[in-house]
C-alpha positions as CSV (number, residue, x, y, z in Angstrom):
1,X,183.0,-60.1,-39.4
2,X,182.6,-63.9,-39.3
3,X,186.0,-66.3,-38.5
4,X,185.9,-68.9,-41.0
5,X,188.6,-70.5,-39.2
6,X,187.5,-70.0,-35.6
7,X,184.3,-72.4,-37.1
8,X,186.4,-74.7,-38.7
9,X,188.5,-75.3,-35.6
10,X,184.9,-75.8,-33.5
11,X,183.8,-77.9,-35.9
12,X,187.1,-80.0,-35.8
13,X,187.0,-80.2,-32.3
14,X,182.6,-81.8,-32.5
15,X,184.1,-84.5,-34.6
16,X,187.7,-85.6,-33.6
17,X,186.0,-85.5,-30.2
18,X,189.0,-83.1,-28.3
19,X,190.8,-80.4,-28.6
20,X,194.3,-82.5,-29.2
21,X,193.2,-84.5,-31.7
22,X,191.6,-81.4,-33.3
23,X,194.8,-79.7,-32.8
24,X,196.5,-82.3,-34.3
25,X,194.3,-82.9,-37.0
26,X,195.0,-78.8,-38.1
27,X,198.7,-79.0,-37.4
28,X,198.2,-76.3,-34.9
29,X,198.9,-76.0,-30.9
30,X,195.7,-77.3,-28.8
31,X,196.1,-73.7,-26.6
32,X,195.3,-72.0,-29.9
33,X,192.4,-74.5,-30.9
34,X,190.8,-74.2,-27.2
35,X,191.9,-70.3,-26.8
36,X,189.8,-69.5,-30.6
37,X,187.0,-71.7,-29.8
38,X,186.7,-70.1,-26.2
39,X,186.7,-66.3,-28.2
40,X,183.6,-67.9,-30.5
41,X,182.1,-68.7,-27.5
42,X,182.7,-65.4,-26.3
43,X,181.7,-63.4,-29.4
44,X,178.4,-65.3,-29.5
45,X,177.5,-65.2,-26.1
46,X,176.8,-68.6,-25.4
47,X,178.5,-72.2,-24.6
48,X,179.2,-74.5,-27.3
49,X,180.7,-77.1,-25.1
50,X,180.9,-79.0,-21.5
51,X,184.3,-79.0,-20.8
52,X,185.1,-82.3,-18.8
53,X,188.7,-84.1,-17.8
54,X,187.3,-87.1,-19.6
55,X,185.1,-85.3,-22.5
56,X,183.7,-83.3,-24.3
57,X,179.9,-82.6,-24.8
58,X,178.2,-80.3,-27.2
59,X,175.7,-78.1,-25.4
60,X,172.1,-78.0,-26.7
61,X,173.1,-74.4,-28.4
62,X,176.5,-76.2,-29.3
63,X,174.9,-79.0,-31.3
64,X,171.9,-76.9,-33.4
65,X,175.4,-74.3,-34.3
66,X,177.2,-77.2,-35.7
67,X,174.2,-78.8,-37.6
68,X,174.2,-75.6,-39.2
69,X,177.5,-74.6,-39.8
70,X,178.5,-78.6,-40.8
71,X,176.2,-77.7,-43.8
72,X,177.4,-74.5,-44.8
73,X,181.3,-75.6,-44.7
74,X,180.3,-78.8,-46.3
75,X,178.9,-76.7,-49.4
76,X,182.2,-74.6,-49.4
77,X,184.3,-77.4,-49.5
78,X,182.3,-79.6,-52.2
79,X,182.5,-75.9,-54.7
80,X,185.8,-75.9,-53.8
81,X,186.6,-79.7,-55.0
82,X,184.2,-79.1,-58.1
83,X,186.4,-76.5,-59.2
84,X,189.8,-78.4,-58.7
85,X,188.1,-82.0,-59.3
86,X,189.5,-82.4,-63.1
87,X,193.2,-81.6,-61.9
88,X,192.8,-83.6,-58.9
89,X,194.0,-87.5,-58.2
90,X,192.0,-88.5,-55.9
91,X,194.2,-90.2,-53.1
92,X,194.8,-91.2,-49.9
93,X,193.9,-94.0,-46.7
94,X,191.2,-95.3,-45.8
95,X,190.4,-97.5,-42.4
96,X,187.4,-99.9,-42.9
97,X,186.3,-102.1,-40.0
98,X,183.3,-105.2,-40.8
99,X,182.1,-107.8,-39.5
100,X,184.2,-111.2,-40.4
101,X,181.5,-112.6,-42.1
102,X,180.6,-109.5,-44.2
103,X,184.1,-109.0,-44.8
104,X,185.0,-112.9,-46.5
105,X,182.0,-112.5,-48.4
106,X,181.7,-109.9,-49.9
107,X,184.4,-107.0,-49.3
108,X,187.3,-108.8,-50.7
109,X,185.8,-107.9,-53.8
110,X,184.9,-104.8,-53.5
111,X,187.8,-103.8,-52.5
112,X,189.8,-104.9,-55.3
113,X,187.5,-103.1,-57.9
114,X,187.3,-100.3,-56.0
115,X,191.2,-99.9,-55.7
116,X,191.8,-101.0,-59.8
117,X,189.3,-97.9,-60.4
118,X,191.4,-95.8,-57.9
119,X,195.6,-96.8,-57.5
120,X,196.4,-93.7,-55.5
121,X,193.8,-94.6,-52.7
122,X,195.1,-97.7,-50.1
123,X,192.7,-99.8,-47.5
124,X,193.2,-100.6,-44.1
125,X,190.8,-103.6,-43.9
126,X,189.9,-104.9,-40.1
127,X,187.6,-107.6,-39.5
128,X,186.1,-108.0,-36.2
129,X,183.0,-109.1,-34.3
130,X,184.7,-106.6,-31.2
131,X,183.0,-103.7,-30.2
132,X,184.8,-100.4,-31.7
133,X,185.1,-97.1,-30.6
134,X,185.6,-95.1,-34.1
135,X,187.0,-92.3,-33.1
136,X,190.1,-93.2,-30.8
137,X,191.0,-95.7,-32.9
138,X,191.0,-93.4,-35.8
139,X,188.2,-95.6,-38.5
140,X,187.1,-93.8,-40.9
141,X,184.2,-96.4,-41.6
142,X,182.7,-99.0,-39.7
143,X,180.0,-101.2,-41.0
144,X,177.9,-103.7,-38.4
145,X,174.7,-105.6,-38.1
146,X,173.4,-103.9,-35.6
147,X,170.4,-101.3,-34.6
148,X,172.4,-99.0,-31.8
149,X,173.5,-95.6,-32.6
150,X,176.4,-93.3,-31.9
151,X,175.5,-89.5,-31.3
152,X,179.3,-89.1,-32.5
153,X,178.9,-91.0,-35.7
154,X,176.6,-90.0,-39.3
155,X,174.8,-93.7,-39.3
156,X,173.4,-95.0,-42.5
157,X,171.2,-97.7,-42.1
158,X,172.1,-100.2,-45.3
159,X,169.8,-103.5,-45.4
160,X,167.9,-105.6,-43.2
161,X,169.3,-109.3,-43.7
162,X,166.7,-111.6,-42.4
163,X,167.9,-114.6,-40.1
164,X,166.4,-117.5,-40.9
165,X,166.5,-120.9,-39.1
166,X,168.2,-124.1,-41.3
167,X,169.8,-127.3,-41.5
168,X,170.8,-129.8,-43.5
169,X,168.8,-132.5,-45.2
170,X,170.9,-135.4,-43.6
171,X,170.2,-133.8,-40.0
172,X,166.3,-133.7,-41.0
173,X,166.1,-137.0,-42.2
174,X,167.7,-138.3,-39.2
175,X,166.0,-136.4,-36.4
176,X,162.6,-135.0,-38.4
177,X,161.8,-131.5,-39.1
178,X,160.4,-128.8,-36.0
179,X,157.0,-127.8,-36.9
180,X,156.4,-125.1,-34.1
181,X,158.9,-123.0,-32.1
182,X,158.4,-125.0,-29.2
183,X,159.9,-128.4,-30.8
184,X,163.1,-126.6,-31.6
185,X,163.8,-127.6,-27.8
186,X,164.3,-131.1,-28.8
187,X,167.0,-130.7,-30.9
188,X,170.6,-130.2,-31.5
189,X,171.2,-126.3,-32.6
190,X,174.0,-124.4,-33.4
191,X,174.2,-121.5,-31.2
192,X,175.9,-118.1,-31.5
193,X,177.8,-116.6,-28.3
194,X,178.9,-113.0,-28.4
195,X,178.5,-110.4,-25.5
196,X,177.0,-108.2,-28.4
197,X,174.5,-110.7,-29.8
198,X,171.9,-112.5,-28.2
199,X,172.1,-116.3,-28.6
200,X,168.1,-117.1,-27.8
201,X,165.8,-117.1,-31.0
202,X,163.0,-115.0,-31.1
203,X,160.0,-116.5,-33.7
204,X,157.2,-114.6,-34.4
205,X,154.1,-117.1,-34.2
206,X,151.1,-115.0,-35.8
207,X,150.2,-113.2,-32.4
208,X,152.9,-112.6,-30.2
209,X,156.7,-112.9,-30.2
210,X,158.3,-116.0,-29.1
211,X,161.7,-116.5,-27.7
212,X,163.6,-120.2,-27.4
213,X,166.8,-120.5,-25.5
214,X,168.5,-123.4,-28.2
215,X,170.2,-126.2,-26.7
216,X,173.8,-126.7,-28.4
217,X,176.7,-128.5,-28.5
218,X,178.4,-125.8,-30.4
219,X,178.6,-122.4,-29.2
220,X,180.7,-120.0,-31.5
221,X,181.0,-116.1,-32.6
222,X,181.3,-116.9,-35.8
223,X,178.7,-117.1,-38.3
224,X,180.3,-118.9,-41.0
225,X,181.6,-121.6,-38.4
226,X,177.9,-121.7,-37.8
227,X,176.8,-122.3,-41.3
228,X,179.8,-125.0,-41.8
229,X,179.1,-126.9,-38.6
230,X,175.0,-126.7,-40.1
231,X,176.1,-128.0,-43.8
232,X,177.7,-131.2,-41.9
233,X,174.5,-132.2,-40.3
234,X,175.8,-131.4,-36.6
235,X,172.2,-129.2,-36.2
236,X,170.0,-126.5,-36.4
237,X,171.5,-123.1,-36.6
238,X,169.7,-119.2,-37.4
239,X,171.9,-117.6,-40.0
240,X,171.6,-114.6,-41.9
241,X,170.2,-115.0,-45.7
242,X,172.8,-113.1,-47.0
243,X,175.5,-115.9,-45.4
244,X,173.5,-118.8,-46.1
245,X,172.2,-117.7,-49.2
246,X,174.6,-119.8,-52.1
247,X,174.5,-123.2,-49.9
248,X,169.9,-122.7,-49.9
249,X,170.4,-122.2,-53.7
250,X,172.1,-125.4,-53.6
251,X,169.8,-127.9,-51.4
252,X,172.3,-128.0,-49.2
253,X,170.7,-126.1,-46.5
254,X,166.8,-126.1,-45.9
255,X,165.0,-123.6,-44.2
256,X,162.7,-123.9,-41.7
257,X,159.9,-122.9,-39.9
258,X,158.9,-120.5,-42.5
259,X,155.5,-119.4,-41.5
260,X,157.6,-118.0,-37.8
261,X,159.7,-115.7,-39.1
262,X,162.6,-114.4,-36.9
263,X,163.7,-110.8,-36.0
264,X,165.7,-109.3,-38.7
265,X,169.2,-108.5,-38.9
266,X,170.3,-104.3,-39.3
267,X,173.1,-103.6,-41.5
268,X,174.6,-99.9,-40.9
269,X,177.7,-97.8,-41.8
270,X,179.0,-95.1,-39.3
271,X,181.7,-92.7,-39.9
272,X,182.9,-89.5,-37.8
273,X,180.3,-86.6,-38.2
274,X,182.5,-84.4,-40.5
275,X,182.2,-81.0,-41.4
276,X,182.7,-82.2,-45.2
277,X,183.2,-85.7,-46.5
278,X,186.7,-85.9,-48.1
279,X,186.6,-87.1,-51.8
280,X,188.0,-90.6,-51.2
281,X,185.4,-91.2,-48.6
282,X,182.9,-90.0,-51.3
283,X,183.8,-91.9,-54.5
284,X,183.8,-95.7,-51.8
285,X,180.4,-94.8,-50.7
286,X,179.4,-93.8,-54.3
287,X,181.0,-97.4,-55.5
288,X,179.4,-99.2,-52.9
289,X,176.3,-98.1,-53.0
290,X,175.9,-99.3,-56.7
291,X,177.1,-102.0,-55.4
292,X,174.3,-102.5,-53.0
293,X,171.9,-101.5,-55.6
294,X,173.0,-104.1,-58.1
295,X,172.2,-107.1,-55.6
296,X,169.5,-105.6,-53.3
297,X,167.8,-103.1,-55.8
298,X,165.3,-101.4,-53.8
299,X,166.1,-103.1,-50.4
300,X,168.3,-100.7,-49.5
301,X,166.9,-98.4,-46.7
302,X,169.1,-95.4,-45.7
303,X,170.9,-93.5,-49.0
304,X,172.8,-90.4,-48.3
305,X,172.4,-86.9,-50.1
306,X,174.9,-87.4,-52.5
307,X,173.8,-90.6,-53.7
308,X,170.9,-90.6,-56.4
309,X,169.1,-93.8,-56.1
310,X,168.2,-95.2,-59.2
311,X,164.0,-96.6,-60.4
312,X,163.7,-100.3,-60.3
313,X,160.5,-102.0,-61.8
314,X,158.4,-104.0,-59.3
């Protein structure tokens, strides 16, 4: 006869990462977490997991199990809410970390319609440019613009933001506007420095890519520093559309170099893989994905299963 809850405690232990957090997480002892996942082991003759003193890894057997059995408990559990969800308030907490930029822009205001529509859930709201580790520091999602993966994490890629290069017209028509990547070297730019992004802009020319170390007299990790210290006329800076966007509707940043464009910018959301996606997580995805939809239409690349993407016109 199958153990439903033998599975469940496995399963606990793939995504809190250890058997205490896992034990913690069920309200039960971590000798009876280890000592039932051991006996599934047991029963099914094969290993699940390496056992380390710093971690734990799912064997190759371990991880095709729990892609398997993550489905089948994630289809009990969403019957289950379906049958309870009209006498159910849907509450709780939920940590978010962004990027700053993201965050000012844009997430201030999500947040608040999201949490007028929903009064029993609460936000923890971080924003950080810092590298985060999701699952010791307990986030229960974490969006960032960048392209690397975590085999812990379910990844949804979101948009790609293009960066474009800009400045202001009083900078132009004091020191002349670059016509090829090369003349970018003689003049003042705006540079980001982060150990997680790479400062050097990389121009596509027509046949091969092309990458210019900027000279600055600002170096910052903050985009929207960036973009400030541009709209003053200190110099040429790269900046994401999506932060520049309201100040090139104005005239009061011009792009430049149009015909090189630069590498684009990945958007992504991560959260712990789970063995089912509690309701509050479900009904913020849901909102913000419409969200996404209403200003980027059919821009939006990953979408998960639960999320029916609607037809736009071309």
């Amino acid at each position: 006869m199958i153990d439903l809850n033998r599975i469940q405690m496995f399963a606990q232990v793939v995504e809190q990462g250890s058997f205490t957090r896992a034990a913690n997480a069920l309200g039960l002892t971590k000798a009876t977490v280890s000592r039932k996942v051991a006996e599934l082991e047991a029963d099914a003759g094969v290993q699940l997991l390496h056992r380390t003193t710093r971690a734990l890894k799912l064997t190759e057997a371990g991880a095709d199990y729990f892609h398997r059995v993550n489905r089948i408990l994630t289809d009990l559990k969403n019957a289950e809410d379906q049958l309870s969800a009209r006498q159910q308030t849907i509450k709780g907490h939920l940590k978010i970390v962004c990027p700053i930029e993201m965050g000012q822009l844009y997430f201030g205001r999500i947040f608040a319609r999201f949490l007028a529509l929903y009064p029993d859930i609460t936000i923890e709201a971080e924003l950080t440019n810092r590298q985060v580790d999701v699952i010791a520091e307990g986030v229960d999602l974490l969006f960032q613009i960048t392209a690397e993966t975590d085999d812990r994490l379910k990844t949804y890629a979101l948009i790609n933001t293009p960066k474009i290069l800009m400045a202001s017209p009083e900078y132009l028509d004091k020191f002349g506007e670059p016509k090829t990547p090369e003349q970018l070297r003689q003049h003042q730019c705006i540079r980001i420095s982060s150990p997680h992004i790479d400062g050097n802009w990389t121009l596509f020319n027509g046949k091969e890519w092309v990458t210019i170390e900027p000279e600055s007299r600002l170096e910052t990790n903050n985009i929207t520093l960036m973009r400030e210290a541009a709209l003053e006329g200190l110099g040429i800076a790269a900046i994401p559309l999506v932060i520049a966007n309201d100040a090139l509707e104005k005239g009061e940043l011009v792009t430049l170099l149009n015909d090189f464009p630069m590498k684009q910018s990945l958007v992504t959301m991560s959260m712990p893989q789970r063995v089912y996606l509690p309701r509050r997580y479900r009904v913020f995805i849901e909102f913000l994905y419409q969200a996404l939809f209403n200003n980027w239409q059919d821009k939006v690349l990953e979408v998960p299963d639960f999320i029916e993407r609607p037809e736009f016109n071309n």
